[in-house]
KOLMI-74054 format. One record per residue (C-alpha): x, z, y. Coordinates in pm, 1 decimal, padded with zeros to 6 digits, always signed. Example, Ala and Ser with C-alpha at 12.3 -4.5 7.8 and 13.67 -1.06 7.14 Angstrom:
2
+01230.0/+00780.0/-00450.0
+01367.0/+00714.0/-00106.0
***
This chain:
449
-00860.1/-04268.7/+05059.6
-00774.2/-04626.2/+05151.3
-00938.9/-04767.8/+05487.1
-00952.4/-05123.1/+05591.1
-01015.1/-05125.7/+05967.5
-01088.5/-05422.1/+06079.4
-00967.2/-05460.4/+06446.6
-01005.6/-05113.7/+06502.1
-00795.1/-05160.9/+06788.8
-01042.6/-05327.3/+06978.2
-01301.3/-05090.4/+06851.3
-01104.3/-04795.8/+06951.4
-01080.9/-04918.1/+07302.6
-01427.9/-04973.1/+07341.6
-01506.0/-04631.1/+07204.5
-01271.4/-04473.9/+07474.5
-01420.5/-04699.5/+07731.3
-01779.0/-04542.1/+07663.7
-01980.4/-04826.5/+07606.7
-02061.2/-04798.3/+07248.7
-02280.2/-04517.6/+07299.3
-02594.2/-04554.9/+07100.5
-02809.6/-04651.0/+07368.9
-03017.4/-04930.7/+07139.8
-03341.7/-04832.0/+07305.3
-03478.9/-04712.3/+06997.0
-03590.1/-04388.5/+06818.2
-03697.2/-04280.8/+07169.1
-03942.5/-04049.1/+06996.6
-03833.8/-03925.0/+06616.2
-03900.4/-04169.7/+06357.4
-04231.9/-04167.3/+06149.6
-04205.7/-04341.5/+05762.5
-04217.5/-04321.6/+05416.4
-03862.9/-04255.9/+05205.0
-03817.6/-04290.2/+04874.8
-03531.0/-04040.8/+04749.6
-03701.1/-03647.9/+04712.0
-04047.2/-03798.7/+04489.9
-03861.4/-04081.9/+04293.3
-03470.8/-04011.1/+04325.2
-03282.6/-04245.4/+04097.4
-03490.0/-04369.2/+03848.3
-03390.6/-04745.9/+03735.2
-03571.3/-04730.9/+03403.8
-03834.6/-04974.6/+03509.5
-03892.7/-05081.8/+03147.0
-04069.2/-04714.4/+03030.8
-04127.6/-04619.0/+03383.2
-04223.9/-04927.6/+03547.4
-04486.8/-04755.2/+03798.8
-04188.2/-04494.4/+03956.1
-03870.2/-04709.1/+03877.9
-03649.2/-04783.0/+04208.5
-03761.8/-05138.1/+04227.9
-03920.2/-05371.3/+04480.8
-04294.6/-05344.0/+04321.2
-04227.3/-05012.4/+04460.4
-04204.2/-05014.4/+04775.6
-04433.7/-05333.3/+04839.7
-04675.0/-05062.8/+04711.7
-04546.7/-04778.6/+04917.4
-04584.0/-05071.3/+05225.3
-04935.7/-05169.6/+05138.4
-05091.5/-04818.5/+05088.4
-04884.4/-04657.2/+05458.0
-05102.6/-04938.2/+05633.6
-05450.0/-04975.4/+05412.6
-05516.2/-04565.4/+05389.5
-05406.8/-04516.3/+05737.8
-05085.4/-04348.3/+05764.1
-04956.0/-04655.1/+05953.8
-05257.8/-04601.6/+06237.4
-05081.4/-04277.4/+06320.1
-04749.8/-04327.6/+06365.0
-04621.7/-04415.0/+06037.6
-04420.6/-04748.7/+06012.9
-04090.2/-04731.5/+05824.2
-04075.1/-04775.5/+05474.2
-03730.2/-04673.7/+05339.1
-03512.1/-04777.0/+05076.2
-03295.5/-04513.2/+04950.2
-02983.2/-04500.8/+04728.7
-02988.3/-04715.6/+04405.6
-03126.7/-05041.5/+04516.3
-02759.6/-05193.3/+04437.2
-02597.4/-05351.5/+04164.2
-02284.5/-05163.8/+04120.4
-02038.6/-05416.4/+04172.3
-01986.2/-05645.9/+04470.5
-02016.2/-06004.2/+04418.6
-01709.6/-06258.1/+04499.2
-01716.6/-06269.7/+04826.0
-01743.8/-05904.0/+04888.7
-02082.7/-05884.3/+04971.0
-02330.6/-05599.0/+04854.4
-02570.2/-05740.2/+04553.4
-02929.7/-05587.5/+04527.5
-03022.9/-05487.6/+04172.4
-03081.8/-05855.7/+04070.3
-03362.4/-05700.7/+03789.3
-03503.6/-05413.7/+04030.8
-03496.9/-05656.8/+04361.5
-03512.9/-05966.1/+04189.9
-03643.7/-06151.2/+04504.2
-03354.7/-05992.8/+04691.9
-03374.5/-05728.9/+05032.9
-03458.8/-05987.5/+05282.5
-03793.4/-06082.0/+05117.6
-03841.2/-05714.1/+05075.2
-03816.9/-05642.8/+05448.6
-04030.3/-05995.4/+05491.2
-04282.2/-05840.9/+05287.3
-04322.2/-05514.3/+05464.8
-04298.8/-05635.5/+05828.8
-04574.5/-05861.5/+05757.3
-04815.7/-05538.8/+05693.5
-04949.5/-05507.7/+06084.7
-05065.4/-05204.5/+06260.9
-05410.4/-05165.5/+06365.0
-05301.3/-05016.5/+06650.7
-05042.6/-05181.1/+06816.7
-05056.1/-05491.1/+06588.8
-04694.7/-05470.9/+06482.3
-04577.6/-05469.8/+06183.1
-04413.6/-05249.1/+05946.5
-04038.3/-05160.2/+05996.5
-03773.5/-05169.8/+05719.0
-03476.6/-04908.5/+05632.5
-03223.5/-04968.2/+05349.0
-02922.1/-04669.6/+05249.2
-02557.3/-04691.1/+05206.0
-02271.9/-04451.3/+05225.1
-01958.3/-04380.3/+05416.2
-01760.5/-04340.1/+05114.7
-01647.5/-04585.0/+04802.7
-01916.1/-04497.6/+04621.3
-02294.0/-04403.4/+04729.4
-02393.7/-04052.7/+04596.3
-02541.6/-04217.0/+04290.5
-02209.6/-04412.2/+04207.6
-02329.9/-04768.1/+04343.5
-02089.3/-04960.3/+04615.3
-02003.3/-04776.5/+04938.2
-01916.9/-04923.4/+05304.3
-01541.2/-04832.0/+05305.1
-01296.3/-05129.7/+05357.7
-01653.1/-05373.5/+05460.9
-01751.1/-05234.0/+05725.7
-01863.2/-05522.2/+05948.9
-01971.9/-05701.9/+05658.4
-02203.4/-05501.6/+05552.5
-02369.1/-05458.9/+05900.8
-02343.7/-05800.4/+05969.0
-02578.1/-05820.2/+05545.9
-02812.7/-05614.4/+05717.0
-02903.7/-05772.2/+05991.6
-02926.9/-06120.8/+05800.2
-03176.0/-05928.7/+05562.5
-03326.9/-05799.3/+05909.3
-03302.4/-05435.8/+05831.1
-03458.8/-05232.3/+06105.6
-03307.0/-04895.6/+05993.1
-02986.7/-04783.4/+05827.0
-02897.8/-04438.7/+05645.4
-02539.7/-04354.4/+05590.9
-02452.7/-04078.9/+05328.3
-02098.4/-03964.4/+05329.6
-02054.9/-03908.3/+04948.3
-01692.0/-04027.9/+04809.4
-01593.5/-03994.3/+05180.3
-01344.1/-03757.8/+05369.7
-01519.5/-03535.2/+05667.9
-01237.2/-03601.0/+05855.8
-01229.0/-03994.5/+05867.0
-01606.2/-03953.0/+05993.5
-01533.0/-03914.3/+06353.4
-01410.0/-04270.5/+06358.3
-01595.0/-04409.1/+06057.0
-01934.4/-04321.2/+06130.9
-01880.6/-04517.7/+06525.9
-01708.3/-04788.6/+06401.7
-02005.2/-04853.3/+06195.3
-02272.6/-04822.5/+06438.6
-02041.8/-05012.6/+06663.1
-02070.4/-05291.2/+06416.5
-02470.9/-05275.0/+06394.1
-02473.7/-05274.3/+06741.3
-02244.4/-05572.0/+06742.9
-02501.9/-05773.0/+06502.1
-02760.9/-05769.2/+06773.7
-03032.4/-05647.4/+06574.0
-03200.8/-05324.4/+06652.3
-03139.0/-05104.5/+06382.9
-03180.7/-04723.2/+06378.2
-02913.0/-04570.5/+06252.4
-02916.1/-04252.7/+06083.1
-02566.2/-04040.1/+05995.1
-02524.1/-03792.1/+05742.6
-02184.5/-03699.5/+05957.2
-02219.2/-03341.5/+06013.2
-02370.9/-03162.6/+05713.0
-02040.6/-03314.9/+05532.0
-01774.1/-03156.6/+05799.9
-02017.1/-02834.9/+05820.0
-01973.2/-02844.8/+05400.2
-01559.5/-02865.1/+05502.4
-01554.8/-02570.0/+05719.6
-01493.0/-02827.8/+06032.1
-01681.1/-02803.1/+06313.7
-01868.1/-03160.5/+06409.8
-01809.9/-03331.0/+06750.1
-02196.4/-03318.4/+06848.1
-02086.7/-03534.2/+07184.5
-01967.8/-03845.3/+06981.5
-02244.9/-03751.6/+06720.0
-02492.5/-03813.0/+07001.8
-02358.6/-04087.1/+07109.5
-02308.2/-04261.5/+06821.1
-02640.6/-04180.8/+06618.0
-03014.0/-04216.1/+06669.8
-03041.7/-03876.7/+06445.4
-02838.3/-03683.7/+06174.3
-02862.1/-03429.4/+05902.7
-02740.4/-03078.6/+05973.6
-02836.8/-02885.9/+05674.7
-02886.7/-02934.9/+05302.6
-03104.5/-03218.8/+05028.2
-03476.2/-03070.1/+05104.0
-03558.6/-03012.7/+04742.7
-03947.4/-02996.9/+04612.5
-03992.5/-02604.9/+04656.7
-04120.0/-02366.9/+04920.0
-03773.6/-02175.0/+04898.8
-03608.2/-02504.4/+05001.9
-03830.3/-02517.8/+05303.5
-03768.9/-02193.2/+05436.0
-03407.3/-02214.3/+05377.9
-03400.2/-02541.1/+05620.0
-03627.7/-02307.0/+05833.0
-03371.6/-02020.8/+05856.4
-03108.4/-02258.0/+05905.5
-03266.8/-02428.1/+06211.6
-03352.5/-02123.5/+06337.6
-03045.9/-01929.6/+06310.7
-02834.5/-02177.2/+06468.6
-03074.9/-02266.0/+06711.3
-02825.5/-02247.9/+06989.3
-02579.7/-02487.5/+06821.6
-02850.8/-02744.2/+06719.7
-03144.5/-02759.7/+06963.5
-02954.0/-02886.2/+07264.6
-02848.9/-03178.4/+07045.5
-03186.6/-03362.3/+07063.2
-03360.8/-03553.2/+07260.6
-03508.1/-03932.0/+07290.2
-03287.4/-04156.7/+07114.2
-03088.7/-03901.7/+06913.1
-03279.0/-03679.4/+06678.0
-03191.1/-03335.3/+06426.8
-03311.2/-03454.2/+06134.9
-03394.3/-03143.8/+05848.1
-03504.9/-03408.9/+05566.2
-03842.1/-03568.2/+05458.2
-04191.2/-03421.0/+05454.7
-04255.2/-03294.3/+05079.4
-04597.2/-03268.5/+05121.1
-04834.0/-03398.3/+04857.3
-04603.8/-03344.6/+04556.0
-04559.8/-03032.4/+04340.1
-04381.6/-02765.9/+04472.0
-04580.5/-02660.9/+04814.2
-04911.4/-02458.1/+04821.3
-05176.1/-02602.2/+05091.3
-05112.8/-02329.0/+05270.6
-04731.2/-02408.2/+05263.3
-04747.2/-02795.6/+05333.4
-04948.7/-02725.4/+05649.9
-04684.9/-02459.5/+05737.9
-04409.4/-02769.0/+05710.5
-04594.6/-03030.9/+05923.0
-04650.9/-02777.5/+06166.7
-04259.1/-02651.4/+06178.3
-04140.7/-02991.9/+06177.9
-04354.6/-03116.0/+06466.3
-04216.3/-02773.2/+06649.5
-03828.6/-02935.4/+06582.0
-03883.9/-03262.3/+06678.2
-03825.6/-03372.5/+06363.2
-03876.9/-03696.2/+06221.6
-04162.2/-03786.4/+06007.0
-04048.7/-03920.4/+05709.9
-04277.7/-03828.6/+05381.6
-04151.1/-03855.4/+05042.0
-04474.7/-03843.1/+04814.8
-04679.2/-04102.4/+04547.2
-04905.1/-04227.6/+04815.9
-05141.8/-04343.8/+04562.9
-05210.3/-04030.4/+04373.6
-05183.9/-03784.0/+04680.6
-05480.0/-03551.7/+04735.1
-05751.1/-03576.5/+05041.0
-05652.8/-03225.7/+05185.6
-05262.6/-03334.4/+05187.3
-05331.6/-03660.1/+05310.5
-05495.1/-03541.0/+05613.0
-05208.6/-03286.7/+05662.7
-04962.6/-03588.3/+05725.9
-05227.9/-03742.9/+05934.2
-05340.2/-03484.1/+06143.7
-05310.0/-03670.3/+06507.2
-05296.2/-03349.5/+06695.9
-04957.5/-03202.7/+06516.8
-04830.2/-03627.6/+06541.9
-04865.2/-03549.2/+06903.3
-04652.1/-03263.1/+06938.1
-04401.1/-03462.1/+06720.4
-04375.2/-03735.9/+06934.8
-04413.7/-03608.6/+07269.8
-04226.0/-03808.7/+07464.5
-03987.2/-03515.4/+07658.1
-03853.9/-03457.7/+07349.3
-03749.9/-03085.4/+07347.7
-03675.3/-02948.1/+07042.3
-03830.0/-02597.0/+06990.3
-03743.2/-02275.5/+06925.4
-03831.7/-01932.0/+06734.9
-03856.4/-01738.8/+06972.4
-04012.0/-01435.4/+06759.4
-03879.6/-01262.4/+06424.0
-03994.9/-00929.1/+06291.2
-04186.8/-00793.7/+05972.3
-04204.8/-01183.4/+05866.4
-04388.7/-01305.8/+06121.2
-04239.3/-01541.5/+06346.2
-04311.4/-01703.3/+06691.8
-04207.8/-02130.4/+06698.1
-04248.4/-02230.5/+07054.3
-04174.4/-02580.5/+07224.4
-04211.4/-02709.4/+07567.2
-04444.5/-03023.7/+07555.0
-04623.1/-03244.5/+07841.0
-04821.4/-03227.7/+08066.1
-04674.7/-03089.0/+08290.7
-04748.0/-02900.0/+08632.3
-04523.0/-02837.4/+08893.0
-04282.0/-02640.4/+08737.0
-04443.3/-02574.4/+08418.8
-04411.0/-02675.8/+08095.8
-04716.9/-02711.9/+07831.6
-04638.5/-02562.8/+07494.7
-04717.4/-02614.8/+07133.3
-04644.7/-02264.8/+06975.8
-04623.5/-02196.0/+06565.9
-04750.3/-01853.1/+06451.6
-04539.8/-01845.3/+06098.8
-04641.3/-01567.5/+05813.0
-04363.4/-01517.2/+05558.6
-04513.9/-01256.5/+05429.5
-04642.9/-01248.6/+05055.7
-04823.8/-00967.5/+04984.7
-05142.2/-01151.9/+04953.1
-05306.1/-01071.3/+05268.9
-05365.6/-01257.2/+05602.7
-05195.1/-01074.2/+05961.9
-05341.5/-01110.3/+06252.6
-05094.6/-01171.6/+06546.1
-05183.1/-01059.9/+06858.7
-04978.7/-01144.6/+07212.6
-05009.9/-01239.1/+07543.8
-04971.6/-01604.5/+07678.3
-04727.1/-01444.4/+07935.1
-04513.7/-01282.0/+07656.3
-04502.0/-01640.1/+07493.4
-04344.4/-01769.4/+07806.5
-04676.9/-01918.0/+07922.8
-04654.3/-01853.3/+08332.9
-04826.3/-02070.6/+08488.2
-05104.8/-01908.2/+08742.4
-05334.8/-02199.3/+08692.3
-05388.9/-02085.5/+08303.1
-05355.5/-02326.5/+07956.7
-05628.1/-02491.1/+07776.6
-05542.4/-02334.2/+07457.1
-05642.6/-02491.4/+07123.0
-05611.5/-02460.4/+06728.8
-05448.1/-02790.8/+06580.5
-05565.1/-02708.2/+06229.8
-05903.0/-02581.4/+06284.5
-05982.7/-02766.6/+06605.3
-06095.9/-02423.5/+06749.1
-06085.7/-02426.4/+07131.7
-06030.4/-02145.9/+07303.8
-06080.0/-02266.9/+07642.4
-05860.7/-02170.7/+07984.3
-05646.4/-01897.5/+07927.1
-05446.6/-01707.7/+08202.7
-05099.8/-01577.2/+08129.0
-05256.5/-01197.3/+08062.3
-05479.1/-01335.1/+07834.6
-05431.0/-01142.1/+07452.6
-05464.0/-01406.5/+07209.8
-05527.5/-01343.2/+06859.7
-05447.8/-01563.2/+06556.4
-05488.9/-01481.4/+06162.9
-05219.4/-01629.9/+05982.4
-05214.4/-01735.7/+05607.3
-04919.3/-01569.7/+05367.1
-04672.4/-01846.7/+05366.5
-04931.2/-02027.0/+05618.1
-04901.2/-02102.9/+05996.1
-05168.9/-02166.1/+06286.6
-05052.5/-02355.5/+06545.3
-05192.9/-02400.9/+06887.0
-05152.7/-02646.5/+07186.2
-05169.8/-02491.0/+07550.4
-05158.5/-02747.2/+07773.8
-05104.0/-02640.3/+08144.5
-05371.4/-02632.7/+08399.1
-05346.7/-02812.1/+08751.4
-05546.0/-02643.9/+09023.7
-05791.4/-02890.4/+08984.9
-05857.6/-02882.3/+08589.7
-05907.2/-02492.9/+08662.3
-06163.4/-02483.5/+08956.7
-06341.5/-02788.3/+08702.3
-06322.1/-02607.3/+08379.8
-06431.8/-02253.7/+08566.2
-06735.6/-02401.1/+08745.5
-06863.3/-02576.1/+08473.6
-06733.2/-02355.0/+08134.4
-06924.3/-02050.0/+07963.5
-06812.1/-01719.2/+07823.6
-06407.2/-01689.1/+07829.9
-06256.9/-01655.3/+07461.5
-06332.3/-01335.6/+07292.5
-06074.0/-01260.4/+07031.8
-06112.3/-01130.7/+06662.9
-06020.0/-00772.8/+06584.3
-05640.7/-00702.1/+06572.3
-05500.3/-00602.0/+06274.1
-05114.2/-00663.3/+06338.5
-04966.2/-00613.3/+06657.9
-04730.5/-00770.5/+06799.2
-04492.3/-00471.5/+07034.7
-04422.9/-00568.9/+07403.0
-04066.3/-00467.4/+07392.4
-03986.8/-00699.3/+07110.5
-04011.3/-01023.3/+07414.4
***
């Protein structure tokens, strides 16, 4: 494949030199949004699908429902353009055309429009992401990067982009480790503040090559590791098992500013029970993941709705250490999520901790275990609570047996958040009855920690 690299010589210096790392202050917790690709994919036939076409009416839609029915409130404030937005040739002077009947007022007054929706909140407004690929062609077939590589950068920051994607269809894994830099070298360049996020190393782990996670890091504000999430439970669980059995490999990659990213939120479309959805807001808080739904956000149902917008499970997402967690538990299909969270005390971590069922034979478990055999040490105890079900359990002490019943396919997931000396004297002076557990059913066995 033919390269043009513009004065890589001087970008190849700098990248020795260190500099370019991708310290853009942003993305210091993971991303929250809306992308288009999983719930409407490629669809340009706006004149018998007008309503779902890839077009701009689109996502001005998308942008006015993430701030009127409050997803923007929590967290929520990129709305993402994925792949087919172009017209598939560049015009004369080499620059990338947006579908001139789909985007007829262009991508700048696209990303006008959405930034002028403002938080409630933090009276900001929305943030705007746009997709390309580090090939010749984008996955779909439209115009890729390759040979215009500062150009293009340089487009998106005139149409004040706030958020690339990069694909890496039509592209050789091994011309990524200097592609993929010399591209965010040339966002960074533009002055703009522009995530950027890298397909780079699900495309060498495709090859058999092993990425660079160091340059990755450094390069990236967060990347895909695994396969397309597709609109099914079994594509869920197979990003699951991924994440979890390569947990050593992967977890040590994130933190603020440079994310694992395992693909959008599918919740509210066709393919995940209630039970299931919860189950994937709750595992993707655990990772650190970013936030980024792909669903109709005008036809979604209540119950789903307030799955993406539970604040408690946001929280966990975006705490601000910015651990990824682990599973720390596997047997009989149940498994144990655990991730180290604020506050802090002394030397102790808080924890949000997933109780997963894979099971399917129809029946709830019960899970029983200790807060010690969770990793939960402290002496001063955890104020332990249920982020679905708001159920508080009060101050626990590390020898305290908690019990949980646990959904087939479902997940409860609870918040302990470490005790100082003086929360504990407070809450034991003024509190009632401790926590008195259910009945046990399923067991969890002491040897298996």
């Amino acid at each position: 494949m033919l390269q043009k690299w513009t004065s890589i010589g001087a970008v190849i210096a700098v990248l020795i030199s260190g500099s370019v790392a991708l310290e853009n202050g942003l993305a210091r917790t993971p991303p929250m949004g809306w992308l288009a690709w999983e719930r409407f994919r490629c669809n340009t036939d706006c004149k018998n699908d007008p309503d779902n076409c890839i077009s701009e009416n689109l996502f001005r839609t998308m942008a006015d429902l993430l701030v009127n029915e409050g997803y923007a409130n929590v967290g929520y404030e990129y709305i993402n353009v994925d792949d087919c937005w172009l017209e598939k040739e560049r015009n004369q002077y080499g620059e990338l055309v947006p579908d001139r009947t789909r985007f007829p007022r262009g991508m700048k007054a696209l990303a006008d429009y959405v930034s002028r929706h403002v938080h409630q909140v933090h009276s900001k407004g929305l943030k705007f992401g746009i997709y390309e690929d580090f090939g010749n062609y984008t996955c779909a077939g439209y115009p890729g990067v390759i040979g215009n590589l500062q150009q293009d950068a340089e487009t998106f920051a005139s149409w004040d982009v706030d958020y690339v994607k990069l694909d890496g269809c039509y592209a050789h894994p091994s011309e990524m480790d200097r592609g993929y830099p010399e591209f965010g070298f040339y966002l960074n360049r533009t002055g703009r503040s522009m995530i950027y996020s890298c397909s780079w190393p699900v495309y060498q782990i495709y090859a058999g090559m092993a990425p660079n996670f160091t340059s990755i890091i450094q390069s990236c504000n967060m990347w895909r590791n695994f396969d397309d999430i597709q609109d099914s439970w079994a594509s869920v669980e197979s990003i699951v098992d991924y994440y979890g059995n390569n947990q050593d490999v992967i977890v040590p990659n994130a933190g603020p500013g440079h994310w694992n990213d395992p693909d959008m939120l599918i919740i509210g479309n066709f393919g995940l029970s209630y039970e299931q959805s919860k189950t994937q807001m709750a595992l993707w808080a655990i990772l650190a993941a970013p936030l980024l739904m792909s669903v109709d956000l005008r036809t979604i149902r209540p119950e789903y709705k307030a799955i993406l917008q539970n604040k408690k499970i946001i929280s966990v997402d975006q705490d601000p250490l910015g651990i990824q967690g682990r599973r720390i538990y596997k047997h009989k299909g149940i498994e144990i999520w655990s991730r180290p969270i604020t506050p802090l005390y002394q030397n102790y971590f808080s924890y949000a901790i997933a109780f997963v069922n894979r099971r399917t034979d129809g029946t709830p478990s019960d899970v029983a275990v200790t807060l010690k055999e969770l990793g939960l040490t402290s002496p001063t105890g955890y104020s332990v609570e249920d982020l679905y079900e708001d159920v508080d359990y009060g101050v626990l002490s590390p020898q305290t047996k908690i019990k949980v019943k646990v959904n087939p396919s479902g997940v409860v997931i609870l918040r302990a958040d470490v005790q100082s000396d003086y929360d504990r004297r407070v809450y034991y002076t003024t509190q009632r009855t401790p926590y008195n557990p259910l009945n046990q059913v399923f067991r969890i066995r002491n040897n298996d920690f």
